[in-house]
N, CA, C and O atoms as a printed pandas DataFrame, in Angstrom:
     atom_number atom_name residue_name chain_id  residue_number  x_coord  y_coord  z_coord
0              1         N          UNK        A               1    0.847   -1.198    0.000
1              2        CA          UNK        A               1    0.000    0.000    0.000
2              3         C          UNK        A               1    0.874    1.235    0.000
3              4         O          UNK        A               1    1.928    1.234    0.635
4              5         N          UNK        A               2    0.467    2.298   -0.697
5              6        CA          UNK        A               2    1.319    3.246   -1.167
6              7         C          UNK        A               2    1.115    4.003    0.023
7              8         O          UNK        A               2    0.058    3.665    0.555
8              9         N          UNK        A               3    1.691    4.855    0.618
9             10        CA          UNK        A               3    1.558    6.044    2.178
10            11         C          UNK        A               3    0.624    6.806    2.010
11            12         O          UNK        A               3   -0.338    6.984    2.757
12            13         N          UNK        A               4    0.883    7.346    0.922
13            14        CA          UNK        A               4   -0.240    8.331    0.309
14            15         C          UNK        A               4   -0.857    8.725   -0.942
15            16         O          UNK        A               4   -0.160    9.059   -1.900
16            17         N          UNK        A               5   -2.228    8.707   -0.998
17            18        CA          UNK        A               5   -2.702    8.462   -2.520
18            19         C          UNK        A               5   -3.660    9.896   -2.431
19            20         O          UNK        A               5   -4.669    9.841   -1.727
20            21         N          UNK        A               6   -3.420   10.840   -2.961
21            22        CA          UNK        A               6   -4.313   12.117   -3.495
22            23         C          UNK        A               6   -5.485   11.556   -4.593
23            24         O          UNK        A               6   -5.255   10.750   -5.495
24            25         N          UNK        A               7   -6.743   12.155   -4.304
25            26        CA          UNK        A               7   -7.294   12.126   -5.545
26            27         C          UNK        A               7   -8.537   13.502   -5.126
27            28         O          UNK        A               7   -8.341   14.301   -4.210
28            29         N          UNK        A               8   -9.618   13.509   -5.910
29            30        CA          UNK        A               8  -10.630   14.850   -6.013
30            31         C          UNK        A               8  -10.239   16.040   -6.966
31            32         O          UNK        A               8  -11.038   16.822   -7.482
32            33         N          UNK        A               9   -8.782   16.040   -7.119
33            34        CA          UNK        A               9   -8.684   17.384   -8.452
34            35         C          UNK        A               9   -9.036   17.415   -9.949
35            36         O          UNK        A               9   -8.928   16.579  -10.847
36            37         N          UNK        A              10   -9.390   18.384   -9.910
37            38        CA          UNK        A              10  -10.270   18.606  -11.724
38            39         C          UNK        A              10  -10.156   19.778  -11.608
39            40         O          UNK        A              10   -9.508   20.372  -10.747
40            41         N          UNK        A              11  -10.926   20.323  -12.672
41            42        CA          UNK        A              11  -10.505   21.243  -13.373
42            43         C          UNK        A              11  -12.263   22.236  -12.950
43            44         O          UNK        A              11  -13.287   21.557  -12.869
44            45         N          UNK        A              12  -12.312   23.280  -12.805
45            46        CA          UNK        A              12  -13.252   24.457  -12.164
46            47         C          UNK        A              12  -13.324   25.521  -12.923
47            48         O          UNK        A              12  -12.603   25.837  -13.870
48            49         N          UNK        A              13  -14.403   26.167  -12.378
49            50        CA          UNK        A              13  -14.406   27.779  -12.875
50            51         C          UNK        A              13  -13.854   28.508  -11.599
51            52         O          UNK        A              13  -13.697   27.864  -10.562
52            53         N          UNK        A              14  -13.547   29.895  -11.668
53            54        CA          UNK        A              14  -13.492   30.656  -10.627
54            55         C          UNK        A              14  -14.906   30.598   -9.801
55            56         O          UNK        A              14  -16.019   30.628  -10.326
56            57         N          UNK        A              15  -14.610   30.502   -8.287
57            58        CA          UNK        A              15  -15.694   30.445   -7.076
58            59         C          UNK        A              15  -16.078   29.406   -7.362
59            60         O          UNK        A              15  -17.178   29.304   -6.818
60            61         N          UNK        A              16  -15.748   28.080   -8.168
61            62        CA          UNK        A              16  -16.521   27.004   -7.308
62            63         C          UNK        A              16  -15.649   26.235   -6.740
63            64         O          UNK        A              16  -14.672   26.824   -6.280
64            65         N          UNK        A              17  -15.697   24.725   -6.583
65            66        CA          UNK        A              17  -15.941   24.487   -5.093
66            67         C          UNK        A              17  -15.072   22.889   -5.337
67            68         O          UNK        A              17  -15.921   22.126   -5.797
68            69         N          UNK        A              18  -13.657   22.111   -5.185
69            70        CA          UNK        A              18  -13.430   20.867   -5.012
70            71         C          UNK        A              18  -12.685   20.113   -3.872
71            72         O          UNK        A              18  -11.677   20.617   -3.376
72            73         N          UNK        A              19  -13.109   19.055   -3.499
73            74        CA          UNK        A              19  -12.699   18.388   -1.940
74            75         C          UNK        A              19  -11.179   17.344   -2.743
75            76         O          UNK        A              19  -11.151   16.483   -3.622
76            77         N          UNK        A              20  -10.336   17.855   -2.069
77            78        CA          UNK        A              20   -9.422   16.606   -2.024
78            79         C          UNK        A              20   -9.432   15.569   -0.767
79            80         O          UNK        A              20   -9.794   15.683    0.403
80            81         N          UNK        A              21   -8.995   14.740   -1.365
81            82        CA          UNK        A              21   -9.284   13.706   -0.792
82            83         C          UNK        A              21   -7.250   12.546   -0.504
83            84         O          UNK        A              21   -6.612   12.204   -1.500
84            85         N          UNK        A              22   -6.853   12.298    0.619
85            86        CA          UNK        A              22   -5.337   12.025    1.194
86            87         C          UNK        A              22   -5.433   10.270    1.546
87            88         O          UNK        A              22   -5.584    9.703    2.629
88            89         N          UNK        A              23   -5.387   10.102    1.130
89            90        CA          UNK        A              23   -5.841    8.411    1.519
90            91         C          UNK        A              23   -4.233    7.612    2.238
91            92         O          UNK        A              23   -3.291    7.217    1.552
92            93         N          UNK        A              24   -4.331    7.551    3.830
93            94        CA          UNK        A              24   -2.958    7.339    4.134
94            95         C          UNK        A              24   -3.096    5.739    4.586
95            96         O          UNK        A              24   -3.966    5.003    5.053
96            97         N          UNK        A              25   -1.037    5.612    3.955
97            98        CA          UNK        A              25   -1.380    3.890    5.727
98            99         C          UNK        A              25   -1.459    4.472    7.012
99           100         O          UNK        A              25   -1.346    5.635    7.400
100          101         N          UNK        A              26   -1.719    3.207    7.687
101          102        CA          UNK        A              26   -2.025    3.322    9.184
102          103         C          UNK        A              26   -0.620    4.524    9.646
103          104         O          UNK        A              26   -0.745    5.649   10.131
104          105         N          UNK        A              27    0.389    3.942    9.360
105          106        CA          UNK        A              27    1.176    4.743    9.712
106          107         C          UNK        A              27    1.859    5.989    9.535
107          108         O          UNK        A              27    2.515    6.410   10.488
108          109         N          UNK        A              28    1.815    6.616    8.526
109          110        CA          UNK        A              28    1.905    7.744    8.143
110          111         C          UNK        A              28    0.588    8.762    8.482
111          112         O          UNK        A              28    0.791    9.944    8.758
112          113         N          UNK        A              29   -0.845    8.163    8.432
113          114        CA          UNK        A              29   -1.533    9.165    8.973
114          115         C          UNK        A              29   -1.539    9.308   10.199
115          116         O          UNK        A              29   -2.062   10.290   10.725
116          117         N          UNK        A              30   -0.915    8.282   10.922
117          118        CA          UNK        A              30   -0.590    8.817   12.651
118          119         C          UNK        A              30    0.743    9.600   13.061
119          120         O          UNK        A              30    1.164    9.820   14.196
120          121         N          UNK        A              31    1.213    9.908   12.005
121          122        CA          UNK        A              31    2.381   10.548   12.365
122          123         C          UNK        A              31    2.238   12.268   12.879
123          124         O          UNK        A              31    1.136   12.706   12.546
124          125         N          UNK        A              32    2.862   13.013   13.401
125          126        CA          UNK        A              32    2.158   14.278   14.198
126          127         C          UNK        A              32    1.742   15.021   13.396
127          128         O          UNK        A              32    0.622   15.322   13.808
128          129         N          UNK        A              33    2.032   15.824   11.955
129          130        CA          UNK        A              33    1.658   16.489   11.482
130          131         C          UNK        A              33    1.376   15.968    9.934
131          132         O          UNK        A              33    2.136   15.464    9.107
132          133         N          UNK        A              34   -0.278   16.355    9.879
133          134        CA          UNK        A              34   -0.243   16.193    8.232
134          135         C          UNK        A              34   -0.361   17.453    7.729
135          136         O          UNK        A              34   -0.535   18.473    8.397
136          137         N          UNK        A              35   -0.276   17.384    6.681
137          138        CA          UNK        A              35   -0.374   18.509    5.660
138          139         C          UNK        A              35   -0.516   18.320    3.764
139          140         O          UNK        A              35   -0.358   17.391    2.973
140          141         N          UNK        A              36   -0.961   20.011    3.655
141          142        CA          UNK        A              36   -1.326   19.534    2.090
142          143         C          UNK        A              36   -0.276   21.200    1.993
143          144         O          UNK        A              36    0.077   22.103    2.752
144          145         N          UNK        A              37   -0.113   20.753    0.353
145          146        CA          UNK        A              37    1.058   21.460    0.038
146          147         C          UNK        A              37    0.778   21.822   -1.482
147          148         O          UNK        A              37   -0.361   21.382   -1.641
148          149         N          UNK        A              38    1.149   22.335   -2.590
149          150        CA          UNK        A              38    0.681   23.114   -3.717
150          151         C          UNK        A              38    2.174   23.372   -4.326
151          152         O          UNK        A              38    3.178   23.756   -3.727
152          153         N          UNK        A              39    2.014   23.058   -5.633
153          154        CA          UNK        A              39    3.147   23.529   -6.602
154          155         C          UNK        A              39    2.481   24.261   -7.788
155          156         O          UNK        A              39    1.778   23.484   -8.434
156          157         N          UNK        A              40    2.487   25.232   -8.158
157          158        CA          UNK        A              40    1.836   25.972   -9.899
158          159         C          UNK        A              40    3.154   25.450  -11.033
159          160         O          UNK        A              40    3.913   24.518  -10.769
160          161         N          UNK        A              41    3.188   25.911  -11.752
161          162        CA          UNK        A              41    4.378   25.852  -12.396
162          163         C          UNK        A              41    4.733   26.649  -12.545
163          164         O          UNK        A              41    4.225   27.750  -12.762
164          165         N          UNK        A              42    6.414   26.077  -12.415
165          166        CA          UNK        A              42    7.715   27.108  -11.978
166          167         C          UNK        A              42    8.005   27.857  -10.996
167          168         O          UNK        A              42    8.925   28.667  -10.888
168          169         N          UNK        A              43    7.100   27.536  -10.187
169          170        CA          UNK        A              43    7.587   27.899   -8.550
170          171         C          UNK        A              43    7.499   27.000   -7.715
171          172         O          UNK        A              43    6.977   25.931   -8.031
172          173         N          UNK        A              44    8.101   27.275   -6.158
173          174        CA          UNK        A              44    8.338   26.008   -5.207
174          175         C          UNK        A              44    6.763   26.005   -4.745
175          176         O          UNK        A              44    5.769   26.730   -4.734
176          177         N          UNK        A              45    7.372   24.236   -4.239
177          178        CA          UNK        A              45    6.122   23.869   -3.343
178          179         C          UNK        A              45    6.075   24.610   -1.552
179          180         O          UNK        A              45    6.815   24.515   -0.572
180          181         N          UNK        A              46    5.119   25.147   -1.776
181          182        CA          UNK        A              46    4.605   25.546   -0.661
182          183         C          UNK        A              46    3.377   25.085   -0.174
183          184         O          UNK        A              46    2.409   24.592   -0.752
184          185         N          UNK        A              47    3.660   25.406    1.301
185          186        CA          UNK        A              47    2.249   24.775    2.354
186          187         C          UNK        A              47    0.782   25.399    2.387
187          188         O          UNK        A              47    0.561   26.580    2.655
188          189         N          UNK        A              48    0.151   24.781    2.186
189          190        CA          UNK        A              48   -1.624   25.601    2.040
190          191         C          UNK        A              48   -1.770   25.035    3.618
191          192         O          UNK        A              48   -1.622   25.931    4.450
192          193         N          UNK        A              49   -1.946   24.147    3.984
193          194        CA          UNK        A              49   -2.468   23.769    4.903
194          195         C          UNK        A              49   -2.141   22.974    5.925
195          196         O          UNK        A              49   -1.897   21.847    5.495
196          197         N          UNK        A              50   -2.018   23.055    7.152
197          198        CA          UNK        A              50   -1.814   21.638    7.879
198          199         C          UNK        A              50   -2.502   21.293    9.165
199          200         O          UNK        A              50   -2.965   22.196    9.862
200          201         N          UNK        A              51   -2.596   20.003    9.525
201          202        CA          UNK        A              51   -3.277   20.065   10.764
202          203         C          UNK        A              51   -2.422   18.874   11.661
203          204         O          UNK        A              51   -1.664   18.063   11.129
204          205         N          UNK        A              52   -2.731   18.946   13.276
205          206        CA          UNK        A              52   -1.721   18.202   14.072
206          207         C          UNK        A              52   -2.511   16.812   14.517
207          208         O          UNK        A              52   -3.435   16.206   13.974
208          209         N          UNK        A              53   -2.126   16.682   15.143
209          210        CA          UNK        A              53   -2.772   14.950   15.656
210          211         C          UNK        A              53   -3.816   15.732   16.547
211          212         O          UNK        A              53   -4.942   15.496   16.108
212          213         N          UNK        A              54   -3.849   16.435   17.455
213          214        CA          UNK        A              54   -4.364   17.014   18.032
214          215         C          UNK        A              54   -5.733   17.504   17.567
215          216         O          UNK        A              54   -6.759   17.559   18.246
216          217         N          UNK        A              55   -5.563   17.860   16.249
217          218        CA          UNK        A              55   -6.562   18.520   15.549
218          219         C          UNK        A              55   -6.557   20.262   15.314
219          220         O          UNK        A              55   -7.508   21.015   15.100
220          221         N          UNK        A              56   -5.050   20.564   15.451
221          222        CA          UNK        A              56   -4.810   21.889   15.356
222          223         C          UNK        A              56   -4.895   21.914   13.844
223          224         O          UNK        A              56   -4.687   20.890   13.194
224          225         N          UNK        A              57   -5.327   23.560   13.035
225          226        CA          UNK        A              57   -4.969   23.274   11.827
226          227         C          UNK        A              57   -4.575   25.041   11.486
227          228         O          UNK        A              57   -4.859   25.933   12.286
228          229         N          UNK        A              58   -4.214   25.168   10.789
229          230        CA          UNK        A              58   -3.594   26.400   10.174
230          231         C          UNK        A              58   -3.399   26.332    8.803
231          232         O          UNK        A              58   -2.960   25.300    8.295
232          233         N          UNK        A              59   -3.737   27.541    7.992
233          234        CA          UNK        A              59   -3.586   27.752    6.797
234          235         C          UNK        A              59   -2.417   29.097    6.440
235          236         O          UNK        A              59   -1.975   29.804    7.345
236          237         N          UNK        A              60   -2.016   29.289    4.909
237          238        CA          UNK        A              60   -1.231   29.625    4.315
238          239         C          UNK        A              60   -2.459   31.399    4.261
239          240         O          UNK        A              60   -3.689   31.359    4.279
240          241         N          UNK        A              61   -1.682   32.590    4.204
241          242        CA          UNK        A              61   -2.500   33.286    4.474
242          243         C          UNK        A              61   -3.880   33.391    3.355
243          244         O          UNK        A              61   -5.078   33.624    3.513
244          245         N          UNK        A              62   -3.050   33.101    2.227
245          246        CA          UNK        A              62   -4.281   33.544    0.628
246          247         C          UNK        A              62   -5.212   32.418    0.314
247          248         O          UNK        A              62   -5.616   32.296   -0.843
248          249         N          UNK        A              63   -5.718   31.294    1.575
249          250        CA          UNK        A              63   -6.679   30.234    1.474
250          251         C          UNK        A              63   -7.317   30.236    2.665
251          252         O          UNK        A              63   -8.232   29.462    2.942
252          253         N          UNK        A              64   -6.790   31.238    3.532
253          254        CA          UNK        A              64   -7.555   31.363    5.079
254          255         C          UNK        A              64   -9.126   32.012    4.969
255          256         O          UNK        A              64   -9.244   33.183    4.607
256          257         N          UNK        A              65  -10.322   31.200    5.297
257          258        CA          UNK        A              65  -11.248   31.256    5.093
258          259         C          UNK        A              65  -11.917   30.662    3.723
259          260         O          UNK        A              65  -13.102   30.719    3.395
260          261         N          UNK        A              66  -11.238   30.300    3.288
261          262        CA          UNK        A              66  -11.805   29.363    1.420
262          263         C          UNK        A              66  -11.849   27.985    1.434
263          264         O          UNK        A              66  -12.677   27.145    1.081
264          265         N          UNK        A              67  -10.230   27.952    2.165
265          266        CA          UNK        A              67  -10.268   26.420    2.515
266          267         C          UNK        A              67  -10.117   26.067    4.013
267          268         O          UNK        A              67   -9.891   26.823    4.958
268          269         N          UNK        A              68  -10.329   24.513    3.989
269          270        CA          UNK        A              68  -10.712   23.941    5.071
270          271         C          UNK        A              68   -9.660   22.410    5.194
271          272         O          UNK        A              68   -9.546   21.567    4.304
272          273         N          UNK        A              69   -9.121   22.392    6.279
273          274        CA          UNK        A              69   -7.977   20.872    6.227
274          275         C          UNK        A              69   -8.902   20.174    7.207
275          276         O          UNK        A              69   -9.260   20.694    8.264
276          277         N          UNK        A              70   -9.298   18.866    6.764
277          278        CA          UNK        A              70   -9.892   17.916    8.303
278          279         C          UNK        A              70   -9.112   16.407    8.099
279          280         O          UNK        A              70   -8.386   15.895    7.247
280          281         N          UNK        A              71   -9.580   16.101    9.122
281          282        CA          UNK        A              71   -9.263   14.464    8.943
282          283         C          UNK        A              71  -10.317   13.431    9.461
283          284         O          UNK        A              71  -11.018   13.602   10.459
284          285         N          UNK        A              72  -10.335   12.105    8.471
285          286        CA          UNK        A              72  -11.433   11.033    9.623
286          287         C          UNK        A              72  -10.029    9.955   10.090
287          288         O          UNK        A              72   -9.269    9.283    9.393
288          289         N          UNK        A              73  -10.093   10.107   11.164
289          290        CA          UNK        A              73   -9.446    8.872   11.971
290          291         C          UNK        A              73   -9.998    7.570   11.580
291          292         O          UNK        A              73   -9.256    6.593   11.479
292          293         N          UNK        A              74  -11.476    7.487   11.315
293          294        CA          UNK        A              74  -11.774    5.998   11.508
294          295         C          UNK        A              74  -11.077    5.768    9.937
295          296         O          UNK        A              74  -10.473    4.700    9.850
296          297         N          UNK        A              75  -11.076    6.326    9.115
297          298        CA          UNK        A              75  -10.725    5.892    7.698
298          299         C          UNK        A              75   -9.398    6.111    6.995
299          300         O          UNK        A              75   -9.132    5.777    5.841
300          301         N          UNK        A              76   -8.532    6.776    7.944
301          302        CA          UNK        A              76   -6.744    7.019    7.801
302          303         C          UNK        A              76   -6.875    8.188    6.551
303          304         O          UNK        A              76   -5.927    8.275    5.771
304          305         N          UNK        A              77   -7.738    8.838    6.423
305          306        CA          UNK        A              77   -8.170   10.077    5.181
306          307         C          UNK        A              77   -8.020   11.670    5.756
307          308         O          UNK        A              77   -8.605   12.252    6.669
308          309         N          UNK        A              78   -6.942   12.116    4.777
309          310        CA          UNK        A              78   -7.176   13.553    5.299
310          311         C          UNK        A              78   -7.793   14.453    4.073
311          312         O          UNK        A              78   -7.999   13.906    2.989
312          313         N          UNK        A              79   -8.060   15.734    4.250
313          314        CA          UNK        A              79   -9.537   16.348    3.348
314          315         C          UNK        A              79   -8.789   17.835    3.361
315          316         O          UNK        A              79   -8.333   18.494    4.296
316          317         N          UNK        A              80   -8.862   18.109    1.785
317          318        CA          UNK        A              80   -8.864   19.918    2.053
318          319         C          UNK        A              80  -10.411   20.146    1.409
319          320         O          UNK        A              80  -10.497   19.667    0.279
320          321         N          UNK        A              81  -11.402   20.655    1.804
321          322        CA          UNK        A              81  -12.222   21.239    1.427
322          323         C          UNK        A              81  -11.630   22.945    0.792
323          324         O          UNK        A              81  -11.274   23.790    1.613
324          325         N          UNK        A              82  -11.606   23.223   -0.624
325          326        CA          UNK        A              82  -11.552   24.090   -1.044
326          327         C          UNK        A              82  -12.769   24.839   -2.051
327          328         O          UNK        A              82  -12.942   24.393   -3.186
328          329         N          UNK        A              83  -13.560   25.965   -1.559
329          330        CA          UNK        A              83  -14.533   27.188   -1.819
330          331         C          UNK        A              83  -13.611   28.351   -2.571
331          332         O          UNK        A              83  -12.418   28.588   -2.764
332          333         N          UNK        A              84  -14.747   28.857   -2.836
333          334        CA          UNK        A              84  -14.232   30.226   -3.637
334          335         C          UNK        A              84  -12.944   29.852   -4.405
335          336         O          UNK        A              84  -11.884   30.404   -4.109
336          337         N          UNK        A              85  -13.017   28.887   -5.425
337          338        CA          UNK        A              85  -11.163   28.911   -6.266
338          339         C          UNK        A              85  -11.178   30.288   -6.970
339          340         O          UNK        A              85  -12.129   30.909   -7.445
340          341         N          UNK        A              86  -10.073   30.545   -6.916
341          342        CA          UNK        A              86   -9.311   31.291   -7.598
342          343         C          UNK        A              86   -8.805   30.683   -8.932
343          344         O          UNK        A              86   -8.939   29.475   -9.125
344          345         N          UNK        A              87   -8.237   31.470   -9.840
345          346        CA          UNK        A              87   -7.297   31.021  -10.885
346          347         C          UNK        A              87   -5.765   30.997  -10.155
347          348         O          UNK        A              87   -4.998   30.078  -10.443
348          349         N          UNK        A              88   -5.451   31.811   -9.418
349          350        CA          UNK        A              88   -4.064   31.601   -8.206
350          351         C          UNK        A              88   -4.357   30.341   -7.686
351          352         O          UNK        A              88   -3.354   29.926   -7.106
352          353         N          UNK        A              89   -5.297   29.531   -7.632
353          354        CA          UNK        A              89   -5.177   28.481   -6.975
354          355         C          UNK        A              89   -5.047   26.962   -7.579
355          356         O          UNK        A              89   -5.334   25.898   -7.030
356          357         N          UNK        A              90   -4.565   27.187   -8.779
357          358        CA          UNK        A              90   -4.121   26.541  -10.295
358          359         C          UNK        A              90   -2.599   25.851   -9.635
359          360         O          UNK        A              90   -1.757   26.636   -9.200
360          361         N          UNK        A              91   -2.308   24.164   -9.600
361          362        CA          UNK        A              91   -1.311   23.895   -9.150
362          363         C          UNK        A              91   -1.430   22.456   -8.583
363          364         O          UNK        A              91   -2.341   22.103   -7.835
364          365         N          UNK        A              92   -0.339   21.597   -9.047
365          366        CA          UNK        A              92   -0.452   20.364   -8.358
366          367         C          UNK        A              92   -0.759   20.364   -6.647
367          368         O          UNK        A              92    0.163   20.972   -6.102
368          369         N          UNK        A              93   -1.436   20.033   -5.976
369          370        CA          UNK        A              93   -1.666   19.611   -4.722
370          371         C          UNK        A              93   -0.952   18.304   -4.011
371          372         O          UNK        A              93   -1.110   17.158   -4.432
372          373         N          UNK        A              94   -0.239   18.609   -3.005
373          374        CA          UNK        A              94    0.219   16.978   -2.841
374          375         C          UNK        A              94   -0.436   17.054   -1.013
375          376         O          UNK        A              94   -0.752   18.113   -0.472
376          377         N          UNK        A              95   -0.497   15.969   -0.483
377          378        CA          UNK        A              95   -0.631   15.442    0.748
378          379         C          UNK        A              95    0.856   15.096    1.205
379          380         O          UNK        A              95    1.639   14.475    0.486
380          381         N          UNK        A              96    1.176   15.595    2.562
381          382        CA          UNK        A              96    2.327   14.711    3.188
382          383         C          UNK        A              96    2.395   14.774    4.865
383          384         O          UNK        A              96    1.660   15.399    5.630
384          385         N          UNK        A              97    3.242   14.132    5.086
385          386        CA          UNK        A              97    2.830   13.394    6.513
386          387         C          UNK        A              97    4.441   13.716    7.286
387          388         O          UNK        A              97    5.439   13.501    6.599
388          389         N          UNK        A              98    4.571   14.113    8.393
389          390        CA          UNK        A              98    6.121   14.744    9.403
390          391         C          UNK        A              98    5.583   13.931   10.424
391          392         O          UNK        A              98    4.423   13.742   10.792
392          393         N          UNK        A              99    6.951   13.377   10.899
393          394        CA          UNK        A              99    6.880   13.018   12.535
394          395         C          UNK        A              99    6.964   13.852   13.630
395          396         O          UNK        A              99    6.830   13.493   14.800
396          397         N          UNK        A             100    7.245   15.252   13.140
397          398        CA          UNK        A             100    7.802   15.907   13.979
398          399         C          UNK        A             100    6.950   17.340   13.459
399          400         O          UNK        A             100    6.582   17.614   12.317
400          401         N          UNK        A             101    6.730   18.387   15.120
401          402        CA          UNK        A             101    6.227   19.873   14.320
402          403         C          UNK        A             101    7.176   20.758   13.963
403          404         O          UNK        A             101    8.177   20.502   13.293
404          405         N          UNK        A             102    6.918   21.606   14.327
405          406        CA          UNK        A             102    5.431   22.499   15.266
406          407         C          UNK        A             102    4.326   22.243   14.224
407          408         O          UNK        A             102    3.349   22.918   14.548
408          409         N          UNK        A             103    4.129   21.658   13.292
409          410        CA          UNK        A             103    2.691   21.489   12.107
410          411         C          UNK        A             103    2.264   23.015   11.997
411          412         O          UNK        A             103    1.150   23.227   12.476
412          413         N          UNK        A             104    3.040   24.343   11.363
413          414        CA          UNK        A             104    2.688   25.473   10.905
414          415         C          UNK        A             104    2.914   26.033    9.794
415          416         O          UNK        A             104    3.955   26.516    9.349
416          417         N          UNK        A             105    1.890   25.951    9.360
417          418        CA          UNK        A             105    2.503   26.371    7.490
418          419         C          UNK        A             105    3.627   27.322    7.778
419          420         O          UNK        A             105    4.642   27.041    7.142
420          421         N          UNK        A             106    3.709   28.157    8.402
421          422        CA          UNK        A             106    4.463   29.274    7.930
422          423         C          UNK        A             106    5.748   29.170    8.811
423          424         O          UNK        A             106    6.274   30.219    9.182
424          425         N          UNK        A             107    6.441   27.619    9.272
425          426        CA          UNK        A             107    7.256   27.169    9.916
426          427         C          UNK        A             107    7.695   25.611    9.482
427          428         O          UNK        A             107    8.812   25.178    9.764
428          429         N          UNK        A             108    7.229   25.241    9.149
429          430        CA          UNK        A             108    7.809   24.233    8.309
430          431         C          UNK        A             108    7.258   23.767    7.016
431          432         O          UNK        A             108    6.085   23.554    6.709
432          433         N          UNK        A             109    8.914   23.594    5.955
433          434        CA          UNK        A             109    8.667   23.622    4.085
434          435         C          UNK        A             109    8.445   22.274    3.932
435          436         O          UNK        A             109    8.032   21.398    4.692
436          437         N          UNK        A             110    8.817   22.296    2.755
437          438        CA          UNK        A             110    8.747   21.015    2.465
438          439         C          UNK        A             110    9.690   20.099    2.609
439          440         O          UNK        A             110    9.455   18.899    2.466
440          441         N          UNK        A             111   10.761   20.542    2.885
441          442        CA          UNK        A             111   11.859   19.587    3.403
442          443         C          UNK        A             111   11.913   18.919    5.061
443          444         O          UNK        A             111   12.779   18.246    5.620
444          445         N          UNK        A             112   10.681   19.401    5.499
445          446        CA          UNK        A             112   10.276   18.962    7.259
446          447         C          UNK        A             112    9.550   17.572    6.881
447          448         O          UNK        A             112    9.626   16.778    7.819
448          449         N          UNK        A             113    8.973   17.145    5.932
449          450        CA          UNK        A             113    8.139   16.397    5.575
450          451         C          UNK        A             113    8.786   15.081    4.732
451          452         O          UNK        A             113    8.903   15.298    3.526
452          453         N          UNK        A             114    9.109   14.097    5.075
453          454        CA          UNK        A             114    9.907   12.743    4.821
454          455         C          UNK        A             114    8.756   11.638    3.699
455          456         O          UNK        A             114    9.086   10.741    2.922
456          457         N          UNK        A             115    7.412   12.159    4.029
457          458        CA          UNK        A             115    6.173   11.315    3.586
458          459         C          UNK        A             115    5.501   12.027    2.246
459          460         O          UNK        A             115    4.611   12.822    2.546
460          461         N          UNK        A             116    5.673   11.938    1.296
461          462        CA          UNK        A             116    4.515   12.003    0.175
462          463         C          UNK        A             116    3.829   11.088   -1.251
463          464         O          UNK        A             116    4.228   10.077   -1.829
464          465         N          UNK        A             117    2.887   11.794   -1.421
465          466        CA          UNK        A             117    1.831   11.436   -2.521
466          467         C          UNK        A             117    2.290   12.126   -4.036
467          468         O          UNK        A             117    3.137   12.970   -4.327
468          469         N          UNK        A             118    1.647   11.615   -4.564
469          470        CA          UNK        A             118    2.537   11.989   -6.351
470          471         C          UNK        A             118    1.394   13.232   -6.853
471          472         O          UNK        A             118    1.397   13.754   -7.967
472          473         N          UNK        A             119    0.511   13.523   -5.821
473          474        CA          UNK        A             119   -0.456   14.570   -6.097
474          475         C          UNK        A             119   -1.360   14.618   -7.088
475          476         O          UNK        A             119   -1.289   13.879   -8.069
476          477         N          UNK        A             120   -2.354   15.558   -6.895
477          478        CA          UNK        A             120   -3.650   15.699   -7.795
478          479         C          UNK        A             120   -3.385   17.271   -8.479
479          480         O          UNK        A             120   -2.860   18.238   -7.928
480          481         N          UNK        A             121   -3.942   17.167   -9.882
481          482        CA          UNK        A             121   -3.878   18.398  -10.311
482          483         C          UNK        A             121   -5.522   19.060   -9.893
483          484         O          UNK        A             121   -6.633   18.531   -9.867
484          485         N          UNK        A             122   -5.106   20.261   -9.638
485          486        CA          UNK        A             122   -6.515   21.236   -9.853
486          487         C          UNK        A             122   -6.270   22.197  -10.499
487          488         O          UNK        A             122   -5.261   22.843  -10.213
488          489         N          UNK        A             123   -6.986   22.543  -11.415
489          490        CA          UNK        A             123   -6.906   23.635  -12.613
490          491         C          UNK        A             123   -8.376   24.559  -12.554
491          492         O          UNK        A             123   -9.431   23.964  -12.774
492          493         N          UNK        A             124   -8.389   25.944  -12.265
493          494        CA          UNK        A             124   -9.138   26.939  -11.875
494          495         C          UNK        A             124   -9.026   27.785  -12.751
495          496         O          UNK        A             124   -7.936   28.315  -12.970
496          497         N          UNK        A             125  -10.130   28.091  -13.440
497          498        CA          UNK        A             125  -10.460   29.030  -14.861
498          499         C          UNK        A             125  -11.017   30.092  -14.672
499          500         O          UNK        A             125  -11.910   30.268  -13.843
500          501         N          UNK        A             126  -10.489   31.053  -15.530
501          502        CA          UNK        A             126  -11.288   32.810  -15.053
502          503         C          UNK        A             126  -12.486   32.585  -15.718
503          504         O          UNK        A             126  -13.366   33.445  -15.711
């Protein structure tokens, strides 16, 4: 079983509305911090979102209030609910999984993160 399998991205208009979907093993989704992360092309991957074992979650500032990070425990699945797309919000999505925090977008890159998925594209149209 692969650690992590992305799926839910397609392709939108501006303001509507798609759920990704993080499908982990047992062990990587228990690890302390998950997170979802975003590449466009030709720039780095950066963090949209993350949340802790705890159930802390924090976003990247330009998705705070649009999107949403959850998780179901019973099903090893983590979730970005994303509203209002943008065309800025055009960019591979990946899921990944840290043993270690603080789990804050705006404190740890992508090199904190040892665990990933080969990602979903979402493509957002003016």
């Amino acid at each position: 079983q692969e650690a992590l399998v992305e799926s839910g991205g397609g392709s939108v208009q501006a303001g509507g509305s798609l759920r990704l979907s993080c499908s982990a093993s047992k062990y990587t989704y228990n690890l302390y911090c998950l997170a979802w992360f975003r590449q466009a092309p030709g720039k780095e991957r950066g963090g949209v979102a993350m949340i802790g074992r705890d159930g802390f979650t924090n976003y990247r500032d330009s998705v705070q209030g649009r999107f949403t990070i959850s998780k179901d425990d019973a099903n090893n699945t983590l979730y970005l609910q994303m509203n209002s797309l943008k065309p800025d919000d055009t960019a591979m999505y990946y899921c990944a999984s840290a043993a270690t925090g603080p789990c804050l977008v705006n404190m740890m890159g992508r090199h904190s993160f040892p665990h990933w998925g080969h990602g979903t594209r979402v493509t957002v149209s003016s």
